[in-house]
matplotlib code that plots the C-alpha trace (Angstrom):
import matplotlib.pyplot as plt

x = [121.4, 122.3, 121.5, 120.7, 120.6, 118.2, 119.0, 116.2, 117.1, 114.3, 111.3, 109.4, 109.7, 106.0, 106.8, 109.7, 108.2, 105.5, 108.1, 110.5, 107.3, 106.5, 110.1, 109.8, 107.1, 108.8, 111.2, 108.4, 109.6, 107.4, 107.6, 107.3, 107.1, 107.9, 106.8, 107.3, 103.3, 100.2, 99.2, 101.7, 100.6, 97.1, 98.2, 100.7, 98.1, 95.4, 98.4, 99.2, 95.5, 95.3, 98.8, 98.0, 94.7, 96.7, 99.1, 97.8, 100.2, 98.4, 99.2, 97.7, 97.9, 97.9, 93.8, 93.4, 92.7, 95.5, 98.3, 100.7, 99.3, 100.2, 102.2, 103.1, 102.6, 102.1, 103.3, 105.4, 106.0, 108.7, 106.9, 107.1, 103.9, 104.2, 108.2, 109.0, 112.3, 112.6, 111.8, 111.8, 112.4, 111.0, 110.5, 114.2, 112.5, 116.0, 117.2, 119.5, 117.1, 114.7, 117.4, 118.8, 115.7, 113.2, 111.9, 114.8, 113.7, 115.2, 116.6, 117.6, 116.6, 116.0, 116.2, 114.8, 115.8, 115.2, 118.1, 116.7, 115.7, 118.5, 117.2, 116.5, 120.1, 122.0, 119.6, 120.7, 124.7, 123.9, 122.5, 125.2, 128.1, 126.3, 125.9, 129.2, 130.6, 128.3, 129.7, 127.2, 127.1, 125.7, 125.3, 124.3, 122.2, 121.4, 118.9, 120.7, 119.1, 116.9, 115.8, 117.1, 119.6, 123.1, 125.3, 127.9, 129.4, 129.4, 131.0, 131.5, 130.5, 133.2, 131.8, 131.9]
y = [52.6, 54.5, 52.9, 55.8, 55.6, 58.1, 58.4, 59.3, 61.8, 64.6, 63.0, 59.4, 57.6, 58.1, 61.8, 62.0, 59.7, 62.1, 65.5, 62.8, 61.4, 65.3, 65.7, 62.2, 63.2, 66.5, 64.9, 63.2, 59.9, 56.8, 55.4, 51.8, 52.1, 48.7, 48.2, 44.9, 44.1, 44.9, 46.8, 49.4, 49.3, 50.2, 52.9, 54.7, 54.3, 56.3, 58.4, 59.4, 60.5, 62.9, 63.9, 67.8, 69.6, 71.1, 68.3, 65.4, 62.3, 60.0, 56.9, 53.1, 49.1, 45.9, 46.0, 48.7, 48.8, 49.7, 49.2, 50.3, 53.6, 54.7, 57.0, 55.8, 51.8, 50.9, 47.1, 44.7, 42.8, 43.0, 43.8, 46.6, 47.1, 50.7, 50.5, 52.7, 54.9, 55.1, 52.1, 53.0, 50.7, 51.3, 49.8, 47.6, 45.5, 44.7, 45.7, 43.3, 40.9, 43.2, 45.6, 43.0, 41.5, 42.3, 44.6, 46.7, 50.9, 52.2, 55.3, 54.6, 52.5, 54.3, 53.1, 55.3, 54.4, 55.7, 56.5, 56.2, 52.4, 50.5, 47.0, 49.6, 51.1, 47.8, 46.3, 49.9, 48.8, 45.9, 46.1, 49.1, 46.3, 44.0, 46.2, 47.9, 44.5, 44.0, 46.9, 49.4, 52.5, 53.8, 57.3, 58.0, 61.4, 62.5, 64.8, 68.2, 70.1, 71.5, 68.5, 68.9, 66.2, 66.4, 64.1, 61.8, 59.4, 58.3, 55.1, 54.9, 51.6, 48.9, 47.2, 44.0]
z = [-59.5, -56.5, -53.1, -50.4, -46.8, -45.1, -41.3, -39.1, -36.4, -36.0, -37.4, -37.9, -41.6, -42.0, -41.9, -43.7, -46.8, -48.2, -48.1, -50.1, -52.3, -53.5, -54.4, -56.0, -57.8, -58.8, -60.4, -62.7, -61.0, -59.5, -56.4, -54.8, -50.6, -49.4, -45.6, -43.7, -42.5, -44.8, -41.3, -42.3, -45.6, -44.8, -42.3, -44.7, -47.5, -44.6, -43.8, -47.8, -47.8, -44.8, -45.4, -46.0, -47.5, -50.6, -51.5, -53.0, -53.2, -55.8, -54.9, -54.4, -53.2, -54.2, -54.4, -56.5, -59.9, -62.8, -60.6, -63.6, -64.4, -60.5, -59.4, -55.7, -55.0, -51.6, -50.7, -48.2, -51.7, -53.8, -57.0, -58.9, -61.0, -61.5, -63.1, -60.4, -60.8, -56.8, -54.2, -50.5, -47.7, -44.4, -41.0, -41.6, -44.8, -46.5, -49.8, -51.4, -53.2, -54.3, -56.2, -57.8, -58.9, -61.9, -59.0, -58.7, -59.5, -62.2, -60.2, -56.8, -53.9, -50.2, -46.7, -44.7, -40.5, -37.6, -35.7, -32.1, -33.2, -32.1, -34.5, -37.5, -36.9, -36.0, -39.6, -41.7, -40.7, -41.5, -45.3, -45.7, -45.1, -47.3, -50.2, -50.3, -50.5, -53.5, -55.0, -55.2, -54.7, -51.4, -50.2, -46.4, -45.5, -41.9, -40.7, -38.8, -36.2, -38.9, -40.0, -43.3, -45.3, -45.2, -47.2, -44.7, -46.9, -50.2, -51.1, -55.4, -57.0, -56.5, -59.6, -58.2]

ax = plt.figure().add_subplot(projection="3d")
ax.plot(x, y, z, "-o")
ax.set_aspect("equal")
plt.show()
């Protein structure tokens, strides 16, 4: 599994996460957002539904019914009742249990950051350290002046 790092320079995570939810769903992938409060839950799950007229992002939470058949599972949880292939962090929830418990995406995992956050960046350092010395592998993207995602750093599985 492949462990990404998504720096936030030009835009908020809850305006990033639905342009990287289409391509998730592109891709014929699921999707598990984790968020730290059930606050956050309920406004990315508000968010998800307003997001734009012609794009719909299918997606539910922890009350709604048939939480496997889902396509995008919102939760501050670390379940997984969907099987998703990709799991995205936000708002600095850490990684390291979840992906290596029955949780874990099949895919990849995503921390999405924002850059001007000083505790999101010093807490993104901070799980990058953590999981390189675990020995996976961790790629690091950062929005340029475009706001598109450039590739900074890869660091290959140690296999440890």
């Amino acid at each position: 599994m492949e462990v990404a790092f998504y720096h936030l320079t030009k835009v908020r995570a809850d305006q990033a996460l639905p342009l990287l939810l289409e391509r998730t769903l592109a891709k014929g992938w699921r999707a598990v957002v984790q968020a730290k409060t059930e606050t956050r839950v309920g406004q990315l799950n508000q968010d998800l539904w307003a997001y734009r007229p012609e794009s719909f992002l299918p997606h539910g939470v922890k009350s709604d019914p048939d939480l496997a058949s889902l396509p995008i599972y919102l939760t501050t949880a670390s379940d997984n009742p969907n099987a998703a292939d990709v799991r995205f962090f936000i708002d600095g929830v850490e990684m390291e249990s979840v992906i290596k418990s029955a949780a874990a995406p099949k895919e990849r995992a995503i921390l999405l950051f924002d850059g001007v956050n000083e505790e999101e960046l010093t807490a993104a350092r901070n799980q990058w350290r953590v999981l390189k010395e675990a020995g996976y592998a961790l790629v690091y993207y950062q929005q340029s002046e475009q706001g598109n995602w450039l590739e900074k750093h890869r660091s290959a599985a140690s296999g440890s």
